[in-house]
Every structure is written in structure tokens, then in C-alpha cells.
DRENKOL-486111 format. One line per field, with one value per residue (C-alpha): residue in one letter; x, y, z. Coordinates in Angstrom, 3 decimals, padded with zeros to 6 digits. Layout:
BEGIN
rest <- c(a;...);
x <- c(X;...);
y <- c(Y;...);
z <- c(Z;...);
end
This chain:
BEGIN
rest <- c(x;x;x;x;x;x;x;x;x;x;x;x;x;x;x;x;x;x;x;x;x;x;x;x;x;x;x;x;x;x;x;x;x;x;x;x;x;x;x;x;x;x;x;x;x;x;x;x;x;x;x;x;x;x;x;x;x;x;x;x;x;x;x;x;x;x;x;x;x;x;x;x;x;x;x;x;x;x;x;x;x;x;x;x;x;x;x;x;x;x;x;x;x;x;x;x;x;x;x;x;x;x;x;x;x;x;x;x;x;x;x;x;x;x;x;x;x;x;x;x;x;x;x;x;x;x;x;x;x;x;x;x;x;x;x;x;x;x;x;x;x;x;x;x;x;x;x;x;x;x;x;x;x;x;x;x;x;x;x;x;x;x;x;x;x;x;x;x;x;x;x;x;x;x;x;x;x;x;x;x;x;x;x;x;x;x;x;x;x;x;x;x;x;x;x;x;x;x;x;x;x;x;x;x;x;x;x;x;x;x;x;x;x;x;x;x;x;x;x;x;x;x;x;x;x;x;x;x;x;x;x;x;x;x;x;x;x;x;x;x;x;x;x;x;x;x;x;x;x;x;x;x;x;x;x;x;x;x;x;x;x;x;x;x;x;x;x;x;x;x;x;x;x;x;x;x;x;x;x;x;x;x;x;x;x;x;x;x;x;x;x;x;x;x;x;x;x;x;x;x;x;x;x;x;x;x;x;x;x;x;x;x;x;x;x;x;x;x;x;x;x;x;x;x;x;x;x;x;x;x;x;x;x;x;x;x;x;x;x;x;x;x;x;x;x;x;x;x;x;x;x;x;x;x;x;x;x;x;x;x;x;x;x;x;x;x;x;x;x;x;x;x;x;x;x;x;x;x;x;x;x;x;x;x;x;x;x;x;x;x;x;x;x;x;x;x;x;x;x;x;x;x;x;x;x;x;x;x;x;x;x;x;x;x;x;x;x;x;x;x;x;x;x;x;x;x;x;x;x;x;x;x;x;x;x;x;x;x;x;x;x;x;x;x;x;x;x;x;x;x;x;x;x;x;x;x;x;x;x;x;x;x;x;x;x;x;x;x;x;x;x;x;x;x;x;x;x;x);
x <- c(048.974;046.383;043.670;045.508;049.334;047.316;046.421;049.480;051.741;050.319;046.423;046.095;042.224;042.002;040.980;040.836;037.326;036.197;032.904;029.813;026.150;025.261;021.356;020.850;018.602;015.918;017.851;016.212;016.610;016.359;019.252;018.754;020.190;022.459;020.146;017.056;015.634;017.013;013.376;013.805;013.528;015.888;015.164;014.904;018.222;017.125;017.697;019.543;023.247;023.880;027.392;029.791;032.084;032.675;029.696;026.219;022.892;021.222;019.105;021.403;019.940;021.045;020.987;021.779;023.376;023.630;024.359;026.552;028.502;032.158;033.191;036.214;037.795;034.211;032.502;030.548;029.877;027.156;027.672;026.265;027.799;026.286;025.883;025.513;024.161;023.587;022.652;024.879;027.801;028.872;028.012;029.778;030.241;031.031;030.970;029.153;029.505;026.913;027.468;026.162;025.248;022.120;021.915;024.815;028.602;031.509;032.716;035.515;035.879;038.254;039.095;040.300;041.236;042.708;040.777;039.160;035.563;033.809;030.277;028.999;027.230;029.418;031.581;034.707;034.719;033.265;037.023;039.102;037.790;038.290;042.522;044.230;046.241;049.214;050.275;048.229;048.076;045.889;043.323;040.002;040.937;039.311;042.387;044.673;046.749;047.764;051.197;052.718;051.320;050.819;048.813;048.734;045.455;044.520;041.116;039.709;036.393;033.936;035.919;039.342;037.727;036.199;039.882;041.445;038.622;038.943;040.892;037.694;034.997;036.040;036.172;032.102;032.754;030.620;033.372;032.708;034.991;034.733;036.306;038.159;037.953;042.074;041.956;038.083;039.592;038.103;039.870;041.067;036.990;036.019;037.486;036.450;033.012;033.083;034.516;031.778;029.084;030.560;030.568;026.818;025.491;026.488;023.780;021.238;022.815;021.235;023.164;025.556;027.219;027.545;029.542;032.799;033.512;037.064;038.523;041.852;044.278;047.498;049.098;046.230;043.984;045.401;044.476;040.843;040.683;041.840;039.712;036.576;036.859;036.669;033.576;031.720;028.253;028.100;026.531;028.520;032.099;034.797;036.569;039.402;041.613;044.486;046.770;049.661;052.152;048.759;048.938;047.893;048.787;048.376;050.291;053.087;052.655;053.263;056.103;057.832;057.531;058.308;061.184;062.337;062.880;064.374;066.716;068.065;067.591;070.718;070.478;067.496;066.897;065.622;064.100;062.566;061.104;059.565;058.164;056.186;054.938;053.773;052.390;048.414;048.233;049.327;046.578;044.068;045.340;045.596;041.848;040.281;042.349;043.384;046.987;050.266;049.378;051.308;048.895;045.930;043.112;044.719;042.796;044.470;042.049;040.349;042.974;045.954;047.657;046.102;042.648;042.310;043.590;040.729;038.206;039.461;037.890;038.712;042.283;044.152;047.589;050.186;053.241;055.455;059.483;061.900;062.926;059.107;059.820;056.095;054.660;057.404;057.247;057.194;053.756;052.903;055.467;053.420;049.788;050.462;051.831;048.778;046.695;047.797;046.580;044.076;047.230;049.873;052.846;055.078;057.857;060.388;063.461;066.645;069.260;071.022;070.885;068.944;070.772;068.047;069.762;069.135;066.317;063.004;060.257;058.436;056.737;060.195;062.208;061.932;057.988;058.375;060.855;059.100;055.652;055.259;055.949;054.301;050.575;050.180;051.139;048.183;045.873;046.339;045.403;042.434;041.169;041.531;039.738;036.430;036.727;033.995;035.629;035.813;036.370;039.367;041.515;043.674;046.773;048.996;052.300;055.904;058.474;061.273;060.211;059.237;062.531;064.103;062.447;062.691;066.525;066.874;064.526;067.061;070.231;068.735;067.383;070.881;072.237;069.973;067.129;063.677;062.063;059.725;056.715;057.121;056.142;052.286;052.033;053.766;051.930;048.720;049.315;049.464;046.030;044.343;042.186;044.956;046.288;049.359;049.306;052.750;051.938;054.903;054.477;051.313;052.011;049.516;050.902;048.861;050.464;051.579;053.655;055.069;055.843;057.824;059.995;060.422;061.362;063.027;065.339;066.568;067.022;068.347;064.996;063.688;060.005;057.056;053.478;052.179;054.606;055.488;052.284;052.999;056.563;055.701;053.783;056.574;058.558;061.272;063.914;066.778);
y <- c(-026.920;-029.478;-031.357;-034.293;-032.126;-030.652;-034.319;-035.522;-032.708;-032.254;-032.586;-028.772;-027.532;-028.239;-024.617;-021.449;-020.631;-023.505;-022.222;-023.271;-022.705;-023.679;-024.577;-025.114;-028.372;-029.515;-031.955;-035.375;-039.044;-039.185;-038.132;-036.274;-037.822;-035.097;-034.596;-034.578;-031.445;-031.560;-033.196;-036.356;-039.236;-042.332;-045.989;-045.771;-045.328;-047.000;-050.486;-053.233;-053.818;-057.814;-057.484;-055.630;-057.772;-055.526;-052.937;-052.216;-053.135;-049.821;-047.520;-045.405;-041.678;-039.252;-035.529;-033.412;-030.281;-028.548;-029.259;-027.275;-027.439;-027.167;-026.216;-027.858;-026.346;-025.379;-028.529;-028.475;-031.110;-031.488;-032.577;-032.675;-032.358;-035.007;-036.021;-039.440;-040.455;-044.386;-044.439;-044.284;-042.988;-039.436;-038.317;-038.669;-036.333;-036.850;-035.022;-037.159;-036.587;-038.852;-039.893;-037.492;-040.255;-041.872;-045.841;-047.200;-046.055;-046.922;-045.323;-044.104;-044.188;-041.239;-041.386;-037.992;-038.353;-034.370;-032.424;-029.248;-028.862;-025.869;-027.184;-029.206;-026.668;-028.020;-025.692;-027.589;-027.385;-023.843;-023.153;-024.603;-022.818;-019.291;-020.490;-019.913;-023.062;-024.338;-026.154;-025.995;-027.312;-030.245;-028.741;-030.381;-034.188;-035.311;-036.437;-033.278;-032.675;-029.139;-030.018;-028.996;-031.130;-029.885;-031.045;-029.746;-027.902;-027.469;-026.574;-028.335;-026.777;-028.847;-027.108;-028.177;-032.165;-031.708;-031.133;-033.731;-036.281;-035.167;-037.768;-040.481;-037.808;-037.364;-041.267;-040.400;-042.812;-041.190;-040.390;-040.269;-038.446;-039.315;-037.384;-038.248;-034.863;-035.557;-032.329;-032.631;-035.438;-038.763;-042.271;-045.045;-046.255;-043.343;-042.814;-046.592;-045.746;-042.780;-045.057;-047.800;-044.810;-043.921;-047.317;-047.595;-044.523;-046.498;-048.981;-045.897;-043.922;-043.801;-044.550;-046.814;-049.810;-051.531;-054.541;-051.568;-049.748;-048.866;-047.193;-045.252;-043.859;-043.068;-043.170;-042.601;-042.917;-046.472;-047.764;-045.311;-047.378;-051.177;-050.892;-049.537;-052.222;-055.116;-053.206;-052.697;-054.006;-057.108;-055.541;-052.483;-054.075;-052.686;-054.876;-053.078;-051.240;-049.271;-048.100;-046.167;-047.158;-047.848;-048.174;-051.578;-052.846;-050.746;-053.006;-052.972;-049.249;-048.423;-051.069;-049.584;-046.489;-047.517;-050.048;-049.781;-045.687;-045.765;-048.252;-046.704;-043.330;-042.159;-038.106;-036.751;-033.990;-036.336;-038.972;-035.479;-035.124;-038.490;-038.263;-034.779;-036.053;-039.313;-038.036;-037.122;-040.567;-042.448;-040.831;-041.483;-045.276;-045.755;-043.995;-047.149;-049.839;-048.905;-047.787;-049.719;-053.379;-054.048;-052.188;-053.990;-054.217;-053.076;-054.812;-054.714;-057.754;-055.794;-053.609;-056.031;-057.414;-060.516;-059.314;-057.186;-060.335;-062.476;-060.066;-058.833;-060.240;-056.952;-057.032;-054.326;-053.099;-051.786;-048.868;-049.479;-047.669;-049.349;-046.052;-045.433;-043.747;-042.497;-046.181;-049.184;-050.764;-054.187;-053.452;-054.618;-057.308;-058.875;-058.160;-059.776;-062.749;-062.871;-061.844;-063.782;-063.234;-060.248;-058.002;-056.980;-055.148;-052.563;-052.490;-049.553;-050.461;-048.568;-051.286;-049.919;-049.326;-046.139;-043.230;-043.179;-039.887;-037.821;-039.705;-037.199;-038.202;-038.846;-041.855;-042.343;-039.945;-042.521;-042.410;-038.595;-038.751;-041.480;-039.846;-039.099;-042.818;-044.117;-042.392;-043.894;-047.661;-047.016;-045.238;-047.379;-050.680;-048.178;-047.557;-050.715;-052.755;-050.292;-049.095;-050.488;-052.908;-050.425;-047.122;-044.974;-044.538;-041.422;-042.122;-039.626;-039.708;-037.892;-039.794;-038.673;-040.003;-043.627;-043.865;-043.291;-045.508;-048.052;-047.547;-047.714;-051.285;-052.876;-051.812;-053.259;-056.535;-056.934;-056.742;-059.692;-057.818;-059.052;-056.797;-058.709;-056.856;-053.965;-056.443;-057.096;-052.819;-052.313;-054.593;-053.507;-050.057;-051.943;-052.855;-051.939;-049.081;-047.184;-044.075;-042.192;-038.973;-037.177;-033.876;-031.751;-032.416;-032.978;-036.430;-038.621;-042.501;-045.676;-047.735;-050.811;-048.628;-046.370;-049.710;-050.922;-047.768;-047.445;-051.340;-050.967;-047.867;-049.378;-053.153;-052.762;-054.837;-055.312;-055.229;-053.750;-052.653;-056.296;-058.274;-056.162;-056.990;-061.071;-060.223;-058.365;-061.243;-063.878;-061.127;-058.279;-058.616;-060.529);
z <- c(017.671;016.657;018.824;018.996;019.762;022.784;024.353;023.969;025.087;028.574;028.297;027.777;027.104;023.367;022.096;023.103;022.570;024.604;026.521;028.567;028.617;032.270;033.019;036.776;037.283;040.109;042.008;040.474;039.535;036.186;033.781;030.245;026.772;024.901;022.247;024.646;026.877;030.117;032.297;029.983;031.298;031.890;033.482;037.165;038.559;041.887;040.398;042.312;040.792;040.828;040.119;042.197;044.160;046.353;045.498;047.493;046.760;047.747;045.927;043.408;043.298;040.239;040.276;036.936;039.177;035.482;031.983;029.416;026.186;025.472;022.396;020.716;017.618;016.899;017.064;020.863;023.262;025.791;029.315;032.524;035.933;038.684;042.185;042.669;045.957;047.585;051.335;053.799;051.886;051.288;047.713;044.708;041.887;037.725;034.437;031.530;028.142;026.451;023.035;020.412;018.086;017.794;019.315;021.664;021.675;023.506;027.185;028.540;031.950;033.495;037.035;038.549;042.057;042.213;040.076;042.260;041.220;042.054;041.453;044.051;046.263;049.130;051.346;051.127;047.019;047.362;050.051;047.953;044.562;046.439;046.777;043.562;041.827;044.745;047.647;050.788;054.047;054.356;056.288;055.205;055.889;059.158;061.021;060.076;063.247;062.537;060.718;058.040;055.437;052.455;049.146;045.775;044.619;040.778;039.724;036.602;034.733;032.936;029.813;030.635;031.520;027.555;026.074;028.476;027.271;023.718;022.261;023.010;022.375;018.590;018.200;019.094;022.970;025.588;028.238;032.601;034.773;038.130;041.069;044.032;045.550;047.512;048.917;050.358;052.805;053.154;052.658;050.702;051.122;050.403;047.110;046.195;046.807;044.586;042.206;042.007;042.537;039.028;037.677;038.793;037.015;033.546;034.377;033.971;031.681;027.852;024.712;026.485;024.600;027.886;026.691;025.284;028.271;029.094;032.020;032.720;035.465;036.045;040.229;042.534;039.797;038.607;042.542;041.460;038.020;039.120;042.211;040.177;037.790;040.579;041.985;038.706;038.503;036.133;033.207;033.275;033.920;031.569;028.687;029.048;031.566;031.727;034.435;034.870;037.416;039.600;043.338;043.882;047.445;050.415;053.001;050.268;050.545;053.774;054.201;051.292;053.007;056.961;055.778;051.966;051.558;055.134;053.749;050.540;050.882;053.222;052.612;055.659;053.722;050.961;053.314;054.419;051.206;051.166;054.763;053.890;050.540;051.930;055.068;053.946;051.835;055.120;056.913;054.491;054.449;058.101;058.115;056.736;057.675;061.459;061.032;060.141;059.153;062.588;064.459;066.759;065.019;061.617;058.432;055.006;053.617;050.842;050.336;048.858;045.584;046.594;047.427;044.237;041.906;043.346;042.167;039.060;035.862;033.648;031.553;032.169;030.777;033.112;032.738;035.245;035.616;037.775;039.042;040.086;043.463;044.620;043.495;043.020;040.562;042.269;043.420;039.962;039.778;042.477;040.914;037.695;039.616;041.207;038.680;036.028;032.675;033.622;033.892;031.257;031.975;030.199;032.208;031.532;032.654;033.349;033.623;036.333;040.007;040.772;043.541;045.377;047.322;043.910;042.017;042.052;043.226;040.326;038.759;036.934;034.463;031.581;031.444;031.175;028.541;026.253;026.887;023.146;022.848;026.232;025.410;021.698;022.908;025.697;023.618;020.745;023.101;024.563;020.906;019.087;021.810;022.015;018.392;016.026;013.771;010.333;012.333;011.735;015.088;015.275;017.366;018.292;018.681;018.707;016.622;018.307;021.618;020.039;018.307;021.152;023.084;020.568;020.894;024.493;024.229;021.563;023.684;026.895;025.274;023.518;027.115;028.160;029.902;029.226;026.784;025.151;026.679;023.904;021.441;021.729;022.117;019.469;017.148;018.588;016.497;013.050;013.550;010.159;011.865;013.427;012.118;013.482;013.611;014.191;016.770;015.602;012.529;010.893;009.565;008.793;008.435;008.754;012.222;009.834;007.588;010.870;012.909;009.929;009.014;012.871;013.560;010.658;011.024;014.948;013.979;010.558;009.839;006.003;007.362;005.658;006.081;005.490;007.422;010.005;012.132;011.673;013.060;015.741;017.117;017.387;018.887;018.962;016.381;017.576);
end
């Protein structure tokens, strides 16, 4: 399979002689540049921020706990692993690949709100690391009462973070991955703060083209990445931002969950299902805001639709099914209304009432079956707005999954749902840069020429590379 098969079918580690070289470093404040020996010096990471809305002031401390390489299909790729400490808050942990090439690059942020690390030097990653791959009671979260609770556990090594990332380190971006650490316990605050700890460390970091920095999650993560983005310091604050159906609203969150499952979802064995998955997420909410929004004392203010859309000044594109069980999908309805412009959504829509009794719960079957569709249109919008402006941008796709989902888009809009959303994605892949490169297959096509023969072959279109990108911006065929 090639690099680009292996992001897009799963995020799989890209090779299978991917290995490390670990150095252990003196816990410090300065951070090394790839190409530098590890005691090289940055600018003083204790700097005020002046931008975070929601951010702190205090002195930021960084610590190199080791560095390494990953090698990729032979080429290798240094990183370091770091703690990143402010007072008063517990610490916060990232892998940074700086960019290999000399003078600034682009960044990719990545949040990773599950990921189990193993090298922190703290007990609870050290537990958790001895516990093979599963489910497991939620035993490290403060409040755990002793129930049966269970999260999943997956460990991720600084290898398997360098094939997940690969896609932006062969486009030469630097790329941060910042964890959440779910299963160490903590709260919604928490996992903000380990968010904008991340964000700060780009201030410092070397080789940073601060003004093309992009960020990314998907569930948890989108609430990690939309969140991080309002609490960015000024000079570091992404120009673009993608989330997947993103949690957005925490008061919507636990109404849907208290009112709107109770009220569709008739079978208690499935309402079962909902109340054990949701269960360690409630407690993490109610830990920062007090309980239910009902409760005395409760405080949802910083944590709304309404409260993020007042903050955010970073444009971010949205996935979003209707049949989105874990996050609904009118949690994003409601941000773009408040939002405005600084939001654009993708809806995928089903155009017909959902069983809730036997829907999964899952983000939404649709998004699962278009993936090979779903990751080019976001990658492709990722790419083309950090990409310099005569780079080549590899794509991947699978064109089975776009055609499909091309189809299902020209049945629905015939039947008088609003579609129109697919438009502005799909022309951002004719973008002169943008190459498409088919996973199964090998194929190598420029996105003008692939748009057309797609558009084309659905809508019985006479389209071609040089007018397909023109078209594409009044609209989807009629």
C-alpha cells in the first residue's frame, strides 16, 4: 500500500520499518531545532502571550523529555516529546516535528484527546501503558464512584503519531500533537488548558511560519481544536481550522442527553448503551461546570455555542451527519448561526428519519462510508490554504467512495434538500496545486481534470479541466 493508501484507509503507521533513536534530555526551557544538537537554544519560552481570549499570562516552561526519529518509507523524521508546564495548571504533554527545511514552514496542529502515551514519567501513563489495547474501567478520573464505567484505551508511540501526521510532514509543515490524556482523568478545563499550553509552545518554537498554522480534530478533538483556536495567543492563531462533527456546546450536550435520547430512543437496552457510553464525559462536564445546567451554582458561560462564537476569529470547516448520534449534528447548526461566516458546514444528510432504536452509536454511517471521499474534501481545504502558492499538494482519495457520494448529493438535491455546501469543497480540489492521488490504484490525476470526469460522469455534465473550477463556483449542476 502506498504512504498516502495508509492515511487514508485508517491512519495505520506508514511503514514497517518505522523506528526511534530516543536521547533522554535534562528537564529545561529551551527547545532544540531538528537540524540542531539537542542543548540549542530557542527564545525564552517564559514570554507573556497577548492574545489568548481565554488564555493565561503566566510564565510558559518547556522541557525536551527526549527526542527521536521515525523513519517513513526510508526517509526519517526528527521529533521531540514535551512537557509543557504554566503555573498553577497540571502539565501538558506534545510530540513536535519541526520542519526539516531551512527558514519558516507551515504547522499542523493535531489534537489527540485519547492517545495513551507512555512517556511522561507519570504513574498514571506509566498504569495505563502496563494494560494491553481495550476497555477499562474508568478508574483514574477523580470523581470515579466505583461503577461500571468503562473507557477505551489505545496506546499511540511517537512512531505511529509520525505515520498519522505523515500526510503534512511530506508537504515539509512542521506538525504538533497535543494530548488530552481521556483516560488520565481531568475535565473539560483541563483538556482546554492542554490545548492552549500547545498553542503557546508555537510562540517559542523555531522555524515556524506563524501566520500558516492549521489545526484539526475530529469528536472530542473538534471541541480540543475549536476551543484551542479561540484560546490561541495572537501571533500564533491558526488561519485555518477543521473539525469533524466537533462537540461544540456543552449545555446542548447534556440536554441532548437528559431530554432528546430519552425521547427517541424507546428500546432500554439501547438507551442502556447510551447511558454507559456517556457516563465518564458527563462527569468530566459536570467537573468544571457544577453539574446539570439546572443545578445551583452550575456555570455553562464559557462553555457554549454562544460563548465560543464570540471568541472565534479562526475559519473553520465543519463535517457534520444528521444521523450523528454521539455529537448531533444541530450542535453545529447552532454554531454557524452564531458564528456566522467563521464556520462552514458540510452537512451529510440522509433524507430520512433515523430509527434511533437501531442506529449505532457512531458519528454517523455515511461519514464512514464516504471516508475515501470525506478526507480529500478536508485535506484538500487543509492543504491549499497553508500550501505555498507553486507547491504540489498530494490529495488522496478513493474514487469509488467520491462517486458515490457525489451520487447520493445529486439524488438528494434533486429531491429539494439543500446541497449546495458540496460545492465550494469540491472546487477547492481544482485548485492548480492539487494532485489526486487514487489509493487503490496508483492514479495520479490533477483535481481540475478528476472534478470534471467525476461532475461529469453523475450530472451528465460536458465540463472540463478549465471550466470546471468557474462552474463549481456558481454552484452544483442543476
Amino acid at each position: 500500500m502506498t504512504v498516502l493508501g495508509a492515511v487514508l484507509l485508517g491512519g495505520l503507521p506508514l511503514a514497517c520499518d518505522t523506528g526511534s533513536e530516543d536521547t533522554r534530555e535534562d528537564g529545561g526551557v529551551s527547545l532544540p531545532d531538528a537540524s540542531t544538537p539537542p542543548d540549542a537554544g530557542v527564545p525564552d519560552a517564559g514570554a507573556p502571550e497577548d492574545g489568548g481570549s481565554d488564555a493565561g499570562t503566566a510564565e510558559l516552561t518547556v522541557t525536551v523529555l527526549s527526542t527521536g526519529q521515525a523513519t517513513l518509507e526510508g526517509e526519517v523524521w526528527p521529533y521531540q516529546l514535551l512537557r509543557l508546564e504554566e503555573p498553577g495548571k497540571a502539565p501538558s504533554y506534545a510530540q513536535w516535528f519541526p520542519p526539516k527545511k531551512p527558514g519558516t514552514w507551515p504547522v499542523m496542529v493535531l489534537t489527540r484527546p485519547y492517545d495513551g502515551i507512555a512517556w511522561t514519567g507519570e504513574a498514571v501513563d506509566a498504569r495505563w501503558a502496563a494494560r494491553p489495547n481495550g476497555l477499562y474501567l474508568d478508574d483514574s478520573e477523580p470523581n470515579f464512584d466505583g461503577g461500571a464505567h468503562y473507557i477505551a484505551y489505545s496506546q499511540s508511540t511517537p512512531e505511529s503519531i509520525a505515520g498519522e501526521s505523515s500526510i503534512y510532514l511530506r508537504h515539509d509543515f512542521g506538525v504538533l500533537a497535543i494530548f488530552g490524556r481521556f483516560y488520565a482523568g481531568g475535565d473539560i478545563q483541563n483538556d482546554r488548558d492542554d490545548m492552549a499550553l500547545g498553542m503557546r509552545f508555537l510562540t517559542v518554537a523555531e522555524g515556524v511560519d506563524r501566520a500558516r498554522i492549521g489545526i484539526f480534530g475530529g469528536s472530542w478533538g473538534g471541541f480540543n481544536a475549536l476551543y484551542a483556536a479561540v484560546d490561541a495567543p495572537a501571533e500564533v492563531r491558526p488561519k485555518v481550522g477543521v473539525a469533524l462533527y466537533p462537540l461544540s456546546d456543552f449545555e446542548h450536550q447534556v440536554n441532548y442527553l437528559d431530554v432528546v435520547v430519552p425521547s427517541r430512543v424507546t428500546d432500554p437496552v439501547m438507551r442502556g448503551h447510551y447511558e454507559t457510553f456517556f457516563e465518564p464525559y458527563s462527569r468530566r462536564i459536570f467537573a468544571t461546570t457544577g453539574g446539570r445546567p439546572s443545578a445551583p451554582g452550575a456555570d455553562y458561560s464559557r462553555w457554549t455555542a454562544a460563548h465560543l462564537a464570540s471568541k472565534l476569529e479562526v475559519p473553520f470547516f465543519v463535517i457534520h451527519e444528521d444521523r450523528d448520534a454521539l455529537v448531533p449534528y444541530e450542535q453545529t447548526q447552532s454554531l454557524v448561526a452564531a458564528a456566522g461566516a467563521w464556520v462552514s458546514p458540510l452537512y451529510v444528510m440522509h433524507g430520512a428519519p433515523a430509527d434511533w432504536n437501531t442506529s449505532p452509536l457512531s458519528h454517523g454511517p455515511l461519514v464512514e462510508a464516504y471516508v475515501g471521499a470525506m478526507i480529500p474534501l478536508y485535506l484538500g481545504h487543509l492543504l491549499t490554504e497553508l500550501g505555498a502558492p507553486a507547491q504540489l499538494l498530494a490529495v488522496p482519495y478513493l474514487q469509488a467512495h467520491l462517486r458515490t457520494y457525489l451520487q447520493d448529493v445529486r439524488d438528494l438535491k434533486r429531491r429539494g434538500l439543500d446541497m449546495e455546501g458540496a460545492a465550494p469543497r469540491l472546487r477547492t480540489l481544482t485548485d492548480a496545486r492539487v494532485v489526486m492521488v487514487e489509493v487503490s490504484t496508483g492514479r495520479l490525476v490533477y483535481g481540475a481534470e478528476l472534478m470534471a470526469e467525476e461532475v461529469n460522469a453523475v450530472w451528465g455534465t460536458p465540463y472540463t479541466a478549465s471550466t470546471i473550477r468557474d462552474a463549481l463556483g456558481v454552484g452544483l449542476p442543476p
